[in-house]
MARDODREN-628097 format. One line per 4 residues: number of its first residue (from 1); their letters; for each residue x, y, z of C-alpha. Coordinates in steps of 0.1 Angstrom, whole numbers, padded with zeros to 4 digits. Layout:
NUM	A	X:Y:Z; ...
***
This chain:
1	XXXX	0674:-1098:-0554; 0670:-1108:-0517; 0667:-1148:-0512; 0654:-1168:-0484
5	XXXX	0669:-1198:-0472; 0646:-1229:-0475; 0654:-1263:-0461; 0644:-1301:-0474
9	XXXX	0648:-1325:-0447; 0641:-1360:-0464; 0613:-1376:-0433; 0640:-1399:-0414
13	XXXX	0665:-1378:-0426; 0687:-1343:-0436; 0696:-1328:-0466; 0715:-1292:-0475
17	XXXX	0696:-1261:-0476; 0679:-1254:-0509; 0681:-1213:-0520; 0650:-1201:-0533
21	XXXX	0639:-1162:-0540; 0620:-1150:-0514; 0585:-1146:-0513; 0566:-1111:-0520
25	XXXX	0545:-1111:-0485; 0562:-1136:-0464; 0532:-1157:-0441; 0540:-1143:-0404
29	XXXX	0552:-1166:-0379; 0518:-1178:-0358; 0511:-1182:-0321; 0513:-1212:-0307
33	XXXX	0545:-1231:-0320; 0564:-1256:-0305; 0596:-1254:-0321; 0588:-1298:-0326
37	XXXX	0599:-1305:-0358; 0563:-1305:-0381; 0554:-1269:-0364; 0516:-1266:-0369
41	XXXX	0526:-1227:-0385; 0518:-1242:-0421; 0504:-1207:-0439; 0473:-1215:-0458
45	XXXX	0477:-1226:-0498; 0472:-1190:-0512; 0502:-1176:-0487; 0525:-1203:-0490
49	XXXX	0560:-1192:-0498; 0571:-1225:-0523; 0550:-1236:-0555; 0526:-1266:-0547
53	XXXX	0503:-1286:-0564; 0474:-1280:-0543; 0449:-1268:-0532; 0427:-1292:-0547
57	XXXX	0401:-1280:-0567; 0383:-1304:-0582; 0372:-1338:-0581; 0390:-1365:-0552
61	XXXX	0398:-1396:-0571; 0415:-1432:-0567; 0430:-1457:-0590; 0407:-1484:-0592
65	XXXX	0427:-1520:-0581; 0433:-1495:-0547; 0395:-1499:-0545; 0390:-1534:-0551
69	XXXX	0414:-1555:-0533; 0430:-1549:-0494; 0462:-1533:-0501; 0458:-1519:-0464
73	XXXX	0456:-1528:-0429; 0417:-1518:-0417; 0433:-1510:-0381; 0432:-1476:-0366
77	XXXX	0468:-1486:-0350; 0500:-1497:-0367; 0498:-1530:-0371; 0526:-1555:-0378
81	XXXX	0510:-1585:-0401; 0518:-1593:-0430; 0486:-1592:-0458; 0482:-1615:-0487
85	XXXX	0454:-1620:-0510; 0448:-1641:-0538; 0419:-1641:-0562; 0417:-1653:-0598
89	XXXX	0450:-1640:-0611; 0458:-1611:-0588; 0478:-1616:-0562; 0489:-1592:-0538
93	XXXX	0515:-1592:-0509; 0514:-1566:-0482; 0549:-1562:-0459; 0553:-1542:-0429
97	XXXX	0581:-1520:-0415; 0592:-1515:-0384; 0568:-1488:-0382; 0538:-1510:-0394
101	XXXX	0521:-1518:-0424; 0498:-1486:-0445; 0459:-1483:-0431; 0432:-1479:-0447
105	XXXX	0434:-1439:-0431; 0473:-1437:-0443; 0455:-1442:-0477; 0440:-1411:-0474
109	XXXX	0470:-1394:-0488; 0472:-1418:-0517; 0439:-1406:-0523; 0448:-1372:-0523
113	XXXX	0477:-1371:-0540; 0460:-1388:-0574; 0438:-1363:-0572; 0460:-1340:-0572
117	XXXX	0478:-1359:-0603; 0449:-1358:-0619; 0443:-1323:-0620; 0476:-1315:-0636
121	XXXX	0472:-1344:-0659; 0441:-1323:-0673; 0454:-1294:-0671; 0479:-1304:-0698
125	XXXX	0512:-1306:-0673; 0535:-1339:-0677; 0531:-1365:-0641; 0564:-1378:-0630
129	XXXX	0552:-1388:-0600; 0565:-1360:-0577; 0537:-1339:-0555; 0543:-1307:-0535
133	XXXX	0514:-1301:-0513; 0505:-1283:-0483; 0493:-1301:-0451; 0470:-1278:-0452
137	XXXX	0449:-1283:-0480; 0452:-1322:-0469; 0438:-1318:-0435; 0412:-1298:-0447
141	XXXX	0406:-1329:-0476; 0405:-1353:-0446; 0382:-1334:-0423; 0408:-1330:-0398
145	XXXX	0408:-1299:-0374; 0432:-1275:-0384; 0472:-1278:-0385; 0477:-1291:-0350
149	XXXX	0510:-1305:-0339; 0491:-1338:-0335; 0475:-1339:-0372; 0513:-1331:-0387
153	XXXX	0526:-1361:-0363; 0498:-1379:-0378; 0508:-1370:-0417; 0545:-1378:-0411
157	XXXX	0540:-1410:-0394; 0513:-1417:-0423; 0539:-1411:-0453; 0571:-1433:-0430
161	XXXX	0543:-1460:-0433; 0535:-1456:-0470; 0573:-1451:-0475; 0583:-1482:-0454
165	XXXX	0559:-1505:-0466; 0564:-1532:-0490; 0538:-1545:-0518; 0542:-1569:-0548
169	XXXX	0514:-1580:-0569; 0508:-1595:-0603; 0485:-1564:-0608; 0504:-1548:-0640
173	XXXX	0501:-1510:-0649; 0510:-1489:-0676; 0515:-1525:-0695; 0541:-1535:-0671
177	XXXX	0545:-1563:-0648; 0575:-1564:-0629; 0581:-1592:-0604; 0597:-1570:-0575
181	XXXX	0586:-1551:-0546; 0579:-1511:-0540; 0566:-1491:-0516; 0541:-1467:-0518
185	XXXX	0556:-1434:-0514; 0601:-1435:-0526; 0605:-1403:-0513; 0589:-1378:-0486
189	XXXX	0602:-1345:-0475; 0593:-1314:-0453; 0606:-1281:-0467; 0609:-1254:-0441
193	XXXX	0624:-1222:-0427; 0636:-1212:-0396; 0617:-1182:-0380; 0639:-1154:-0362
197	XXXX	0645:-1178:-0330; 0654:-1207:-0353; 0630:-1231:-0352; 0609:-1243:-0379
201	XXXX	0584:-1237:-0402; 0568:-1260:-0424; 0563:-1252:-0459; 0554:-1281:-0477
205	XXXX	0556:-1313:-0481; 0574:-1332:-0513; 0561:-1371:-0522; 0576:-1394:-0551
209	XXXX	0547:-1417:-0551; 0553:-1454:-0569; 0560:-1459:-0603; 0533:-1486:-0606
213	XXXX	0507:-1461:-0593; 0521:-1433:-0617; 0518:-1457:-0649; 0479:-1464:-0633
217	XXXX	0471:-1427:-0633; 0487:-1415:-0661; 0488:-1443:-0688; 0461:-1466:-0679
221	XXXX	0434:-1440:-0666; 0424:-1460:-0642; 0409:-1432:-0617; 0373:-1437:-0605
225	XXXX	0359:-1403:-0583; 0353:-1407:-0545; 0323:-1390:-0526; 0339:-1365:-0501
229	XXXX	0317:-1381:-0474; 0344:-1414:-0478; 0370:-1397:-0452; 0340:-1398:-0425
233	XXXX	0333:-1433:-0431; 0348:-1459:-0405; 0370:-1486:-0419; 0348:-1514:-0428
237	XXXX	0326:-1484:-0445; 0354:-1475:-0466; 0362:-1509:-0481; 0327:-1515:-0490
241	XXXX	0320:-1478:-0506; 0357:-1487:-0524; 0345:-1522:-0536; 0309:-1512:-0547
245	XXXX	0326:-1484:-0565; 0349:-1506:-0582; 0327:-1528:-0593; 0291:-1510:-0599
249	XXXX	0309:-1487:-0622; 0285:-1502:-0652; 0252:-1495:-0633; 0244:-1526:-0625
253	XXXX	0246:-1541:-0584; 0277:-1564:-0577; 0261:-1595:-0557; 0288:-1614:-0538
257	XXXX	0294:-1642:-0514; 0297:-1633:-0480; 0328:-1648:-0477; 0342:-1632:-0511
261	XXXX	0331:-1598:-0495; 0348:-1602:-0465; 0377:-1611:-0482; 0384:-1581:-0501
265	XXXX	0370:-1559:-0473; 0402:-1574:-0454; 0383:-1580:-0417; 0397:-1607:-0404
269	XXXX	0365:-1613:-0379; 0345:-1647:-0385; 0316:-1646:-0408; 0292:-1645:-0385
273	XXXX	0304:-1612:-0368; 0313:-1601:-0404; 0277:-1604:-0410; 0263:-1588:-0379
277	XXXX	0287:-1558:-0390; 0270:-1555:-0427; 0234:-1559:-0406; 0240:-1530:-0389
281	XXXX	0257:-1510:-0421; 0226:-1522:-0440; 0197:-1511:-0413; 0215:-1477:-0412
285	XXXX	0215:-1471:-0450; 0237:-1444:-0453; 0266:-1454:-0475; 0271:-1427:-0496
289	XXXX	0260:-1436:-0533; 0251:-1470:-0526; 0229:-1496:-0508; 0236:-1531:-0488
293	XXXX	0216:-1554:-0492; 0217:-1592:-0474; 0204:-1620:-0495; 0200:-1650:-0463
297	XXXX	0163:-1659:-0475; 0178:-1692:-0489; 0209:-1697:-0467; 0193:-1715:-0441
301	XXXX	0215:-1701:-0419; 0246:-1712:-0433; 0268:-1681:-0434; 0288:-1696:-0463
305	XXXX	0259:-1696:-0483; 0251:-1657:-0478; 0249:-1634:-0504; 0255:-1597:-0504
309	XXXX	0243:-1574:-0529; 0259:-1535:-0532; 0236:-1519:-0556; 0242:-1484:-0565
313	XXXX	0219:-1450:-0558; 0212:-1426:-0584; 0243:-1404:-0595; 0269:-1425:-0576
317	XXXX	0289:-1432:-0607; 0299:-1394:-0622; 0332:-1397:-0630; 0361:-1380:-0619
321	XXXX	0369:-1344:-0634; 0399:-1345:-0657; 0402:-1384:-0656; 0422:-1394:-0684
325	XXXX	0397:-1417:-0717; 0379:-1444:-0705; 0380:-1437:-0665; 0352:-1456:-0661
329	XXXX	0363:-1493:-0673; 0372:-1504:-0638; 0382:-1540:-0632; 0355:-1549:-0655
333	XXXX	0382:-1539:-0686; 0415:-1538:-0673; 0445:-1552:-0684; 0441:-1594:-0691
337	XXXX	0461:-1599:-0660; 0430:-1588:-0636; 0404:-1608:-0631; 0364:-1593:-0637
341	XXXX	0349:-1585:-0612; 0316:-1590:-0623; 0279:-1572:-0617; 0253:-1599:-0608
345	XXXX	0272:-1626:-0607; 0299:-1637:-0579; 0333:-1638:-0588; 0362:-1666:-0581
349	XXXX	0362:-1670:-0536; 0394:-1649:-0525; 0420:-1659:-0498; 0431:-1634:-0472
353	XXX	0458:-1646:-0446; 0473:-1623:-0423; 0510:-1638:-0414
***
């Protein structure tokens, strides 16, 4: 039987060729490469010559502690600060590379790639954290235009950022709590060929995503479903869609102190320009399943004593397709070693420092 030589070269690294049988109706080579080392000649899902987990079909989804507290850097940039956050008993620490630390849009493949864990979770299939996906189906997730050579510069500078950064938090999943650090992504690949003047062609992409965020998905069920509309939101948007979602996940509005809220957004603006931000969300009313509501009647204009109350639309809460028993428990029901994170009433003040 003929075979085709395919290549996995580890991001940041080479490793030997891989032989795999070749596919039926090989994708033809596309106009328009480069020969740079992501070549933008991805063929679509359905003509893709290596087995993937997407294209996503169903529901997007995210484990719940990813919505609630600032595991990522808000800034469009790479940015080299470290992030640390305390609340009640979770704790989180946030290292950078030499690259930078994860942003909130690096998350997007996070995001993505639970879903796509999800999916074969319900479809029966065992999670061992390893996902084979095509750029494709993610830019197309993402809202990105097409496989440009700038969107796959984009995706492999995204996963060295998930892959170099590093996190430790007292946040335990699957019932365990280690006292270490991990990254985000272990392991990232690009499997390719070479078309007939040797350059290459990507395939796929291979991700071993965290342990602690495979024992979330697949043990705890800890997924809550995302509105589509999220990857159009700016930043700031983001965080409070992610923290209203988190925490509204009962029905009822989460009321918080301004200062709480702009804590676990993870803006490190003053409170005053934090609230002129929310004003502005708030007059526009158009966060997708939810409303923002600013409670200053009895402040007397003391910032610290502002209230902000994310109440939740009609049909904001379905849950996510294929989510494992009990997706819906948010923070509200986790493991003892998170805090609530209570509808109504304000929770304990957080503490965000950025080293």
């Amino acid at each position: 039987m003929a075979m085709e030589t395919y290549e996995i070269e580890t991001l940041g690294g080479a490793r030997p060729a891989m032989d795999q049988p070749a596919p039926a109706q090989p994708a033809p080579d596309q106009p328009g490469a480069t020969g740079a080392p992501l070549s933008p000649a991805l063929p679509s899902p359905r003509r893709a010559a290596v087995e993937t987990d997407s294209p996503l079909e169903g529901a997007v989804a995210g484990q719940v502690d990813l919505m609630a507290y600032p595991f990522f850097s808000l800034s469009k940039t790479p940015a080299k600060r470290a992030i640390k956050f305390v609340e009640g008993a979770v704790s989180l620490e946030v290292r950078p590379s030499e690259k930078g630390v994860a942003t909130i849009y690096d998350k997007e493949i996070l995001i993505y790639l639970a879903s796509l864990a999800i999916e074969r979770l319900d479809r029966g299939e065992t999670f061992d954290g390893v996902l084979t996906f095509t750029a494709y189906d993610f830019f197309k997730l993402a809202g990105l235009s097409g496989a440009s050579g700038k969107n796959y510069q984009r995706l492999a500078g995204s996963l060295d950022r998930l892959q170099g950064t590093q996190v430790r938090t007292t946040i335990e999943t699957g019932g365990v709590n280690i006292d270490g650090w991990f990254s985000w992504v272990s392991e990232a690949q690009v499997i390719f060929t070479r078309d007939s003047r040797g350059q290459k062609r990507a395939r796929a992409f291979r991700v071993r995503i965290t342990d602690w965020l495979v024992r979330a998905i697949a043990a705890d069920g800890s997924v809550l479903s995302y509105d589509r509309s999220y990857f159009q939101l700016s930043a700031i948007e983001r965080r409070l869609y992610e923290i209203a979602r988190a925490g509204c996940v009962r029905g009822a509005p989460l009321e918080l102190e301004l200062n709480t809220l702009r804590t676990r957004v993870g803006v490190t603006s003053p409170l005053k320009k934090f609230r002129q931000l929310l004003a502005q969300i708030a007059e526009r009313d158009d966060l997708p399943g939810f409303r923002v509501d600013i409670l200053d009647a009895e402040a007397r204009g003391v910032l610290s004593r502002i209230r902000v109350r994310l109440v939740p639309r009609a049909g904001a809460l379905a849950p996510p397709r294929g989510a494992a028993p009990g997706p819906e428990s948010g923070p509200e029901s986790g493991p003892e070693s998170r805090p609530e994170i209570p509808a109504g009433s304000p929770p304990a003040q957080g503490a965000l420092a950025l080293d």
